[in-house]
NURODREN-852786 format. One record per residue (C-alpha): residue number from 0; residue in one letter; y, x, z. Coordinates in nm, 3 decimals. Example, Ala and Ser with C-alpha at 12.3 -4.5 7.8 and 13.67 -1.06 7.14 Angstrom:
<sites>
<0; a; <-0.450; 1.230; 0.780>>
<1; s; <-0.106; 1.367; 0.714>>
</sites>
This chain:
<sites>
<0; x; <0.000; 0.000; 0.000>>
<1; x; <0.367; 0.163; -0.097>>
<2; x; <0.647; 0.107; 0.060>>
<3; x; <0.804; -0.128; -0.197>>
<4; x; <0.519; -0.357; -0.179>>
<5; x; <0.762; -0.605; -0.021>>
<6; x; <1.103; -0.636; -0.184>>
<7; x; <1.337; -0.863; 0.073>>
<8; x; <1.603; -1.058; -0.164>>
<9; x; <1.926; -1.238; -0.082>>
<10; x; <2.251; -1.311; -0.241>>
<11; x; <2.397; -0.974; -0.142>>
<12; x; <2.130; -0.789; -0.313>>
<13; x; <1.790; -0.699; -0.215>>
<14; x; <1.578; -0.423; -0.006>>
<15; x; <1.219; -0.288; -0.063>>
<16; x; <1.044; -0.233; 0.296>>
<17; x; <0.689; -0.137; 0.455>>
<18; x; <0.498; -0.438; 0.519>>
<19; x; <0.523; -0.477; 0.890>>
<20; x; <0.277; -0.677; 1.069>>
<21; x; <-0.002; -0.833; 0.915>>
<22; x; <0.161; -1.108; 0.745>>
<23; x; <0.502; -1.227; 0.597>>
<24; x; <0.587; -1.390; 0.908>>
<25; x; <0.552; -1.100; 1.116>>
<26; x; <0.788; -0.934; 0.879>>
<27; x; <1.068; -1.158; 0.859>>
<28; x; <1.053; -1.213; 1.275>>
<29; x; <1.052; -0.799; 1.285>>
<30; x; <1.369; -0.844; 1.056>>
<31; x; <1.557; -1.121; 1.318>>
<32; x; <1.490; -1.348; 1.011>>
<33; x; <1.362; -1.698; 0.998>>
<34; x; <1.052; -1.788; 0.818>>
<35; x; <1.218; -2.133; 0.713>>
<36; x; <1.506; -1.991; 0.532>>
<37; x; <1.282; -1.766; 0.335>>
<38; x; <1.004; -1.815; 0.039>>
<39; x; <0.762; -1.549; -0.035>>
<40; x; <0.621; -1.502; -0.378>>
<41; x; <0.320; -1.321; -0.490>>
<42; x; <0.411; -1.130; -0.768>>
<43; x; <0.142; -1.023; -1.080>>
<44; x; <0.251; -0.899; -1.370>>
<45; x; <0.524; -1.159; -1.507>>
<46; x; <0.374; -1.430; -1.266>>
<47; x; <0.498; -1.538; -0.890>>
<48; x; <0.327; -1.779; -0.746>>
<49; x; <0.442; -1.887; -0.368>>
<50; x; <0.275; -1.822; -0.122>>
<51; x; <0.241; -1.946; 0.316>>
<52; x; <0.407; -1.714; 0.552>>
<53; x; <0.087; -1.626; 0.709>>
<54; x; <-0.030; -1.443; 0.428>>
<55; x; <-0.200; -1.154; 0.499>>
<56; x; <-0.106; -0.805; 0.356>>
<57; x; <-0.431; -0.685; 0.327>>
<58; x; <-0.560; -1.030; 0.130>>
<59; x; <-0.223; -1.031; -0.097>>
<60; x; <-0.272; -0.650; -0.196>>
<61; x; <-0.618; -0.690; -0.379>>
<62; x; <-0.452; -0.967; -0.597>>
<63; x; <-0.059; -0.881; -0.674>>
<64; x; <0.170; -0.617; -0.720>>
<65; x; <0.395; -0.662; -0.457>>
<66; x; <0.563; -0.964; -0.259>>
<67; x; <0.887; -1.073; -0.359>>
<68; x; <1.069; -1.287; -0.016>>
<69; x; <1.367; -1.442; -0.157>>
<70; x; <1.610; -1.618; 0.109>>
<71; x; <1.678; -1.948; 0.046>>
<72; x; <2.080; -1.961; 0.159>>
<73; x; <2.366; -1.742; 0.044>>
<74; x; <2.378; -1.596; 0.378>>
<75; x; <2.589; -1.301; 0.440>>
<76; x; <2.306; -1.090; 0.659>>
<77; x; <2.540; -0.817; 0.729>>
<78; x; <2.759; -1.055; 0.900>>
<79; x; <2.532; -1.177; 1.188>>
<80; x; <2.274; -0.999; 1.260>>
<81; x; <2.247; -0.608; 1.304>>
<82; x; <2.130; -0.380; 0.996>>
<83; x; <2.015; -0.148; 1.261>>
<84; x; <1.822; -0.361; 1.542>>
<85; x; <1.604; -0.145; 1.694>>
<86; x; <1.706; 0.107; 2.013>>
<87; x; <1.666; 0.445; 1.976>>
<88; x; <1.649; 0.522; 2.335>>
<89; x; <1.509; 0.876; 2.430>>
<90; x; <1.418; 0.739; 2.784>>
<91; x; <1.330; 0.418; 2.923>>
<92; x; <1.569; 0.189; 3.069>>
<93; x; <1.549; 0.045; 3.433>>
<94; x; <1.708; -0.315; 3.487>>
<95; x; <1.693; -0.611; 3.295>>
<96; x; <1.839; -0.580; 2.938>>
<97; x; <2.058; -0.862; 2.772>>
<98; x; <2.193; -0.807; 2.398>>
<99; x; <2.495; -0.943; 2.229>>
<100; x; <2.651; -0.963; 1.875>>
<101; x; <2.980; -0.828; 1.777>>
<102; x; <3.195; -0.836; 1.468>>
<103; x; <3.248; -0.400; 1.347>>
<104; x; <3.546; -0.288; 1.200>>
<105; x; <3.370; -0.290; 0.886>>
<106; x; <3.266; -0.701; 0.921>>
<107; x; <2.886; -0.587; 0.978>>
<108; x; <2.749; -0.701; 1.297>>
<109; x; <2.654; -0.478; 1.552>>
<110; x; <2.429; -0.548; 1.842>>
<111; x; <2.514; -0.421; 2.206>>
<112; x; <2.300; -0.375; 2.452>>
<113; x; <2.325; -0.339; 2.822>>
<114; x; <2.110; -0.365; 3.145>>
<115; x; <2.189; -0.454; 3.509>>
<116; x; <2.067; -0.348; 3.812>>
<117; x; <2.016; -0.596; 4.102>>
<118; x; <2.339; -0.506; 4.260>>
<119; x; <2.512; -0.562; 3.951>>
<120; x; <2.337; -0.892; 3.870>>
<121; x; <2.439; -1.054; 4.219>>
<122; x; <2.818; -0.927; 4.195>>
<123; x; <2.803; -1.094; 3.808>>
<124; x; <2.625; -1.431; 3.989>>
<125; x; <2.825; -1.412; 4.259>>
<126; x; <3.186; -1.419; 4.050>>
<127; x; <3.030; -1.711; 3.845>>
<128; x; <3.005; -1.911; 4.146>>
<129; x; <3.304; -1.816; 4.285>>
<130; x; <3.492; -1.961; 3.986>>
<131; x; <3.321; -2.266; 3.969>>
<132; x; <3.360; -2.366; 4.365>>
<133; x; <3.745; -2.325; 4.299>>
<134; x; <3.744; -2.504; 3.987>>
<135; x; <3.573; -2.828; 4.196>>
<136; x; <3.689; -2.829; 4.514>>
<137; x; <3.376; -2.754; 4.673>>
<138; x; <3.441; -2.510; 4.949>>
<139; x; <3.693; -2.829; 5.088>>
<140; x; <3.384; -3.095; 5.082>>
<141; x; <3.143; -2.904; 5.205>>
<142; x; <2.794; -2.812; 5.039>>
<143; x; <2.407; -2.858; 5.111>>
<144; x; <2.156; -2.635; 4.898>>
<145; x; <1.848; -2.611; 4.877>>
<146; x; <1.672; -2.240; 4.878>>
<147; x; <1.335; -2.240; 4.749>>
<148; x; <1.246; -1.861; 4.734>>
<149; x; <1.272; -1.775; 4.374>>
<150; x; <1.553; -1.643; 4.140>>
<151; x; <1.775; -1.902; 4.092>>
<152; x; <1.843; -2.043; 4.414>>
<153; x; <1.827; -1.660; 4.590>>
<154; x; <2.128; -1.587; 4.408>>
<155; x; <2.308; -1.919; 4.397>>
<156; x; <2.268; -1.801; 4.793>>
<157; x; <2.484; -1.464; 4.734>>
<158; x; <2.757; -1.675; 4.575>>
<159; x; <2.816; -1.952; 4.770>>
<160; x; <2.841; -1.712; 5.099>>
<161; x; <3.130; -1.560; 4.934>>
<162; x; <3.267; -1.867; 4.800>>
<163; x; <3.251; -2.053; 5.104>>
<164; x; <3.327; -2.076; 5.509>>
<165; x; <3.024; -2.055; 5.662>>
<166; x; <3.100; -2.443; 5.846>>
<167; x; <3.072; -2.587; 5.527>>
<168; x; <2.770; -2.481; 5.425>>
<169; x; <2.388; -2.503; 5.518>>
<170; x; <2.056; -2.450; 5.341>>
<171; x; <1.711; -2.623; 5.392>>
<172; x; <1.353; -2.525; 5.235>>
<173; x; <1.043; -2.765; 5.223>>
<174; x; <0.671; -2.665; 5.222>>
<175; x; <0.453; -2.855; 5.095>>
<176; x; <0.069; -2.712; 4.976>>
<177; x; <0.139; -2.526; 4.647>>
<178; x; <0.390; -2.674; 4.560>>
<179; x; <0.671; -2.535; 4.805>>
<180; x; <0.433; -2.246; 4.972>>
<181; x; <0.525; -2.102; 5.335>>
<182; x; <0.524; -1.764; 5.168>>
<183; x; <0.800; -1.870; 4.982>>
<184; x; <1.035; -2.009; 5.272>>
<185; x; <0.925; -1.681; 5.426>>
<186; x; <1.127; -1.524; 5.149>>
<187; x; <1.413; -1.813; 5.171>>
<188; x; <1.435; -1.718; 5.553>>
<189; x; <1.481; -1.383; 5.512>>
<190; x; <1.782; -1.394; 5.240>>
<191; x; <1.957; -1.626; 5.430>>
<192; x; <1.892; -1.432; 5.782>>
<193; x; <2.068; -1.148; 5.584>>
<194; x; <2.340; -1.357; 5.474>>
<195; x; <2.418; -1.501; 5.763>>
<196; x; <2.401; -1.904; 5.612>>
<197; x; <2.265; -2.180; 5.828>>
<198; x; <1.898; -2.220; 5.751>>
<199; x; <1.652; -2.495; 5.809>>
<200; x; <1.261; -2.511; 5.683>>
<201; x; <1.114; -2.811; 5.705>>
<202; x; <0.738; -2.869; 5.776>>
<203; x; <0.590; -3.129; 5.591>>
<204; x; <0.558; -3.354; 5.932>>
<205; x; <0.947; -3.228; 5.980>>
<206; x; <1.045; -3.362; 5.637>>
<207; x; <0.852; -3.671; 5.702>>
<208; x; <1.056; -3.742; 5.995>>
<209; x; <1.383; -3.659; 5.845>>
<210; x; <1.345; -3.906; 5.579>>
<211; x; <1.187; -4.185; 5.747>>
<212; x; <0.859; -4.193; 5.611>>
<213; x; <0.601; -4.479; 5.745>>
<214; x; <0.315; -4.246; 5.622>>
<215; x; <0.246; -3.864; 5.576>>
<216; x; <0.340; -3.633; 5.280>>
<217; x; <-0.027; -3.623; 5.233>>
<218; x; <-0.060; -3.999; 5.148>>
<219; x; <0.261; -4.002; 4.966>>
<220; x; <0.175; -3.761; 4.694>>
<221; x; <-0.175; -3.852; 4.668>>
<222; x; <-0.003; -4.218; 4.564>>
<223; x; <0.220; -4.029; 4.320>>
<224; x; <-0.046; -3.865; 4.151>>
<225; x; <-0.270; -4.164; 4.131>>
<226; x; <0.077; -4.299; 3.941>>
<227; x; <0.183; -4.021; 3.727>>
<228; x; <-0.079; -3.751; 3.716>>
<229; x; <-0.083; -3.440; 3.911>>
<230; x; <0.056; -3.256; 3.592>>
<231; x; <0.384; -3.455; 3.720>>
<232; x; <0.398; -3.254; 4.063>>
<233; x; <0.726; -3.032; 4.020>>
<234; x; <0.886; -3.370; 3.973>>
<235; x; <0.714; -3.491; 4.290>>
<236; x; <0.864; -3.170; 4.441>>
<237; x; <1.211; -3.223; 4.283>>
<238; x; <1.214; -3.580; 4.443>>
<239; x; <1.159; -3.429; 4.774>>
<240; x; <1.455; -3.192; 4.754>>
<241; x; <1.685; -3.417; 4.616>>
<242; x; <1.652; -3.668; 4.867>>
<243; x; <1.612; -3.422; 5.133>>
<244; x; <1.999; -3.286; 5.021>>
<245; x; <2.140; -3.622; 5.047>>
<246; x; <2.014; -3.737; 5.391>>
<247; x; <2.110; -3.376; 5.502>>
<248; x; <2.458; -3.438; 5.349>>
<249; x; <2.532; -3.763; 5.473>>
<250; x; <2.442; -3.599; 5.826>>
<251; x; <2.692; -3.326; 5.802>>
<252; x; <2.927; -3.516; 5.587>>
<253; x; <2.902; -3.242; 5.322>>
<254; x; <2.940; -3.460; 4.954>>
<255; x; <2.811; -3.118; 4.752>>
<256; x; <2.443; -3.108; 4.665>>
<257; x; <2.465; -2.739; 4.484>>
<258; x; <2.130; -2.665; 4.258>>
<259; x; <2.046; -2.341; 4.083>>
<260; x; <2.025; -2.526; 3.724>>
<261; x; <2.080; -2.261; 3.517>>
<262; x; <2.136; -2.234; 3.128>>
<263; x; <1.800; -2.302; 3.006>>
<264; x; <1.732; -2.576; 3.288>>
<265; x; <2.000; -2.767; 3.156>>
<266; x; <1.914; -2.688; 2.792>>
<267; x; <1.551; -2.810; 2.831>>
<268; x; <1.737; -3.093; 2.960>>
<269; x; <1.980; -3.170; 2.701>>
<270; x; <1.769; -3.105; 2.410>>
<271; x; <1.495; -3.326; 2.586>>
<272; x; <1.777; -3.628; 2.588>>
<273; x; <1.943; -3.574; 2.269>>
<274; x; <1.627; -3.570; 2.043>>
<275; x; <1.479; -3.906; 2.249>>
<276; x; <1.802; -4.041; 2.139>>
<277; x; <1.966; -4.046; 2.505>>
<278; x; <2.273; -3.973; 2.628>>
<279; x; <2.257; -3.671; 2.828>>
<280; x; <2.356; -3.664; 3.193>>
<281; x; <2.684; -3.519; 3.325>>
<282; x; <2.725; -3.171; 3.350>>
<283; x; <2.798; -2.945; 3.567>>
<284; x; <2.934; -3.173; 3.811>>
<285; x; <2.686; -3.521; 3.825>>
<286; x; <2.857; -3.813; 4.022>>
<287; x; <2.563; -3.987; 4.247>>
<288; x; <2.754; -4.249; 4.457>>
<289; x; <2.954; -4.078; 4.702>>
<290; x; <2.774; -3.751; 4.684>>
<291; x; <2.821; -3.489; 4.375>>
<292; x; <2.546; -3.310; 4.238>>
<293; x; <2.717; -2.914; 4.162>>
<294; x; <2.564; -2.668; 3.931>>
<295; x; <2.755; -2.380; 4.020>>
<296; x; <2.520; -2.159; 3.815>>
<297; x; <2.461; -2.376; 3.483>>
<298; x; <2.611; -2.092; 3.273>>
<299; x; <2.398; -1.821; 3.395>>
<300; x; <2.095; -1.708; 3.218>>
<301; x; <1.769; -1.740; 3.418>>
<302; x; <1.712; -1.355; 3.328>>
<303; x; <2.059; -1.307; 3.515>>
<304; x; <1.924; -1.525; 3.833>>
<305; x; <1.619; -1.361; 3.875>>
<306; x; <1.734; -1.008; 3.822>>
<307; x; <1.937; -1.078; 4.142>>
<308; x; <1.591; -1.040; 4.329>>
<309; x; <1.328; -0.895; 4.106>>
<310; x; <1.082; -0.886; 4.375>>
<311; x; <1.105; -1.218; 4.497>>
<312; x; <1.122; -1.387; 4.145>>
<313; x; <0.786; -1.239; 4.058>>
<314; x; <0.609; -1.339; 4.361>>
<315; x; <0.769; -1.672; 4.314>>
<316; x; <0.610; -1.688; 3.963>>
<317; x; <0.290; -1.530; 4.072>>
<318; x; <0.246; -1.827; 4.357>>
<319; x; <0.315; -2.113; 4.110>>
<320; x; <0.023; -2.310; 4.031>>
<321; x; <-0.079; -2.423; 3.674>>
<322; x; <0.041; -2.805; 3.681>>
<323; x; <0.325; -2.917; 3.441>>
<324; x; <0.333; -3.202; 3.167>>
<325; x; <0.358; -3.078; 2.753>>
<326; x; <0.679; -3.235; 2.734>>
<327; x; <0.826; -3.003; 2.967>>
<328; x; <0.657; -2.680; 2.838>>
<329; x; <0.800; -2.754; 2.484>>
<330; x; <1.162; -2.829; 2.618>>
<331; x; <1.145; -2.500; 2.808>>
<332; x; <0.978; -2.298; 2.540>>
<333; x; <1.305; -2.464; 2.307>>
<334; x; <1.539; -2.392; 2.577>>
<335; x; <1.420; -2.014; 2.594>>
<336; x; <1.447; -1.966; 2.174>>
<337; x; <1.805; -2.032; 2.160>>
<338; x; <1.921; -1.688; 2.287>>
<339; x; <1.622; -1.545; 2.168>>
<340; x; <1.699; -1.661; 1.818>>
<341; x; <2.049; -1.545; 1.840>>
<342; x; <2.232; -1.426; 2.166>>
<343; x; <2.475; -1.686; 2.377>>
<344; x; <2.341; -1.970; 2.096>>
<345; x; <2.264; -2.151; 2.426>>
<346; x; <2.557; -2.151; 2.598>>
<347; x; <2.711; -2.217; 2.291>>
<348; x; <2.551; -2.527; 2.232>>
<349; x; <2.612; -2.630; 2.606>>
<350; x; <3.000; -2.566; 2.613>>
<351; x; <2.970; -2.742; 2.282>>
<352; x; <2.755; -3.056; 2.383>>
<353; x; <2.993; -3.068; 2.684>>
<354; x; <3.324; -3.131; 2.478>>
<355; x; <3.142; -3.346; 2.287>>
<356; x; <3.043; -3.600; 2.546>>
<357; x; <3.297; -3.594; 2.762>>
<358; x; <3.355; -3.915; 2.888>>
<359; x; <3.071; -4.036; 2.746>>
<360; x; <2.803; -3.895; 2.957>>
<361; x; <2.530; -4.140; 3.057>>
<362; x; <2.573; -4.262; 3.427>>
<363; x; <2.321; -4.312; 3.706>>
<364; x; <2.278; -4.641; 3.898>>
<365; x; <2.203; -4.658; 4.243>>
<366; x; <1.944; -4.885; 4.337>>
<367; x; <1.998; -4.993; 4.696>>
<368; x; <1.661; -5.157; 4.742>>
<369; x; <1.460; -4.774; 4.644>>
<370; x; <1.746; -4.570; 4.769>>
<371; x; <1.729; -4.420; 4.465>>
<372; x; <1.975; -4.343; 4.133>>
<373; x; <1.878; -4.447; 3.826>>
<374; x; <1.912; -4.409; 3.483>>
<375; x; <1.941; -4.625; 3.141>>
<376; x; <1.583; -4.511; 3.044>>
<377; x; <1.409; -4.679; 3.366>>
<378; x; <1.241; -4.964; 3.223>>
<379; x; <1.194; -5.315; 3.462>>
<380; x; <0.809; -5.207; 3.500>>
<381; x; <0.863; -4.886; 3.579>>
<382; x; <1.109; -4.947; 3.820>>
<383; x; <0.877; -5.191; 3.970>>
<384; x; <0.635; -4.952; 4.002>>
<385; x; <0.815; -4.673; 4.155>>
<386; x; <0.960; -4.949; 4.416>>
<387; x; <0.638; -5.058; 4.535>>
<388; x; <0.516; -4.661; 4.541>>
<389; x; <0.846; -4.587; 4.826>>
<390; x; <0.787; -4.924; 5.016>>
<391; x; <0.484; -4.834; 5.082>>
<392; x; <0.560; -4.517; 5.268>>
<393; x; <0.975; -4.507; 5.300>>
<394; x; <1.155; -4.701; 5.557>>
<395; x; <1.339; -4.985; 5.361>>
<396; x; <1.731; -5.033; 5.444>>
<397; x; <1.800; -4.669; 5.492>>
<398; x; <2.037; -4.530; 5.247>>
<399; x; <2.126; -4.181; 5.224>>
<400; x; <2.368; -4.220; 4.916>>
</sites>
């Protein structure tokens, strides 16, 4: 095989490479190109004939002469992505590495590449959340958070300790089996032992207490996943926390609920509304009654959040269990490809999205009767469902909205 067995052509001109990878599609990804905007011909003699992009090199070179892969668009290349991608590094880097695009003096784009060290990751965090707690007023109404262990809310920690007096703010963790492990809230502890916040872990017969439960965790989620499937458990989890920040709000009179959403969380999220043909919810500031849900992190990268504590964020992945639904996975994995297709896409698309619907964000109603805010999408029957699922192990005629 020569090295102009593949000949790359686009409006500009055209390029004769080394097959790299096995196929055409490993090619074009090596290139930062995308298969759609690209069809690859096998070329013999005067014919071409098209071909998939998971033709192999090794099949293709018994039969034609070389591969012609013509793009599709009159894209200027040059312009957005690098014609030199790949590091030349001597050594190997320590820290976690983000890349970004820039315009050269010459109009070609040139990548830049950086990493940060866990010092440098909270101070970055840290100013984030600093910014958005004086943009909303949330040092002056106080603010409840919930610390699970892992990356994002360990470093929404380090900012809101700066950000605000230590009166108006407090911190809980739940365990709960696998779901919220102890060896997690040992890690929550710890963090906020260091920084000096007001700290609370709640047992699973605390929590039941605390939220006026008729019945035990236990029974509760056993109902749940007789309802939606154990695959559904992170949403029994997120349930818990949610209505564990409210009642712990209304206690201290704090109307923040902070949560480490970050970029991709709300991402999955607003790709997951948008192409159901939903109005997405708020962002980053979600009225619920009297009570505001904050998201003082939703511009961070989840990279940038766990590099804050590399050790904890891996053990936090490493205790996870397997359990999620498809629907999730695939607005996650979508979430992820943004930057990975092109750097700060994502937060492009969020600040975007945001303008957008301003104003015209979907609402949430409360439902007095579940103690519970709902949205648009909650059908009759499955409200009905979920009502007779709390009755049977909430106290009714409790609101903590």
């Amino acid at each position: 095989m020569t090295p102009s067995f593949v000949v790359v052509e686009h409006v500009t001109g055209e390029m004769a490479i080394e097959p790299i990878g096995p196929t055409v599609a490993h090619t074009l990804r090596a290139l930062q190109l995308p298969t759609t905007l690209f069809q690859a011909y096998a070329v013999t003699g005067t014919d071409l004939t098209p071909i998939p992009p998971w033709s192999t090199y090794d099949t293709l070179r018994a039969s034609a002469d070389h591969v012609v892969i013509r793009a599709l668009r009159n894209t200027l290349f040059d312009t957005i992505i690098s014609h030199d991608p790949h590091p030349t590094a001597e050594t190997v880097e320590l820290g976690t590495g983000f890349e970004s695009i820039v315009q050269g003096s010459d109009g070609r784009a040139e990548v830049k590449r950086s990493t940060v060290t866990p010092e440098q990751a909270r101070r970055m965090v840290s100013e984030q959340v600093k910014t958005f707690v004086q943009e909303t007023g949330t040092a002056e109404r106080g603010c409840v958070f919930g610390v699970s262990g892992g990356g994002d809310s360990n470093a929404l920690a380090y900012g809101l300790k700066e950000s605000l007096p230590a009166d108006r703010l407090t911190a809980f963790t739940l365990t709960f089996r696998d779901v919220m492990t102890d060896a997690a809230a040992d890690r929550a502890s710890v963090l906020c032992q260091d920084l000096g916040i007001e700290h609370t872990v709640y047992t699973p017969e605390r929590l039941a207490a605390l939220l006026g439960m008729t019945t035990s965790l236990d029974a509760f989620f056993a109902d749940f996943g007789r309802a939606f499937g154990h695959e559904a458990v992170h949403f029994f989890g997120t349930f818990l926390i949610l209505k564990t920040a409210r009642v712990l709000g209304q206690a201290r009179a704090f109307s923040d609920l902070a949560f480490g959403y970050n970029r991709e969380d709300l991402l999955a999220e607003l790709l997951f509304m948008v192409m159901n043909g939903h109005q997405p919810l708020e962002y980053p500031v979600r009225q619920m009654g009297g009570q505001r849900l904050v998201m003082p992190v939703w511009r961070v990268p989840k990279l940038l959040l766990d590099a804050c504590h590399p050790a904890f964020s891996l053990e936090n992945y490493r205790e996870r269990d397997p359990h999620t639904t498809r629907q999730r996975s695939l607005a996650f994995y979508l979430a992820h490809s943004l930057d990975s297709a092109y750097p700060s896409f994502g937060l492009s698309l969020l600040d975007g999205m945001r303008r957008t619907f301003a104003g015209r964000f979907a609402s949430l109603h409360y439902d007095e009767t579940m103690d519970v805010h709902l949205t648009v999408q909650a059908t009759p029957e499955r409200r009905e469902m979920v009502r007779q699922i709390l009755d049977r192990h909430f106290r009714s005629g409790e609101p903590s909205h």
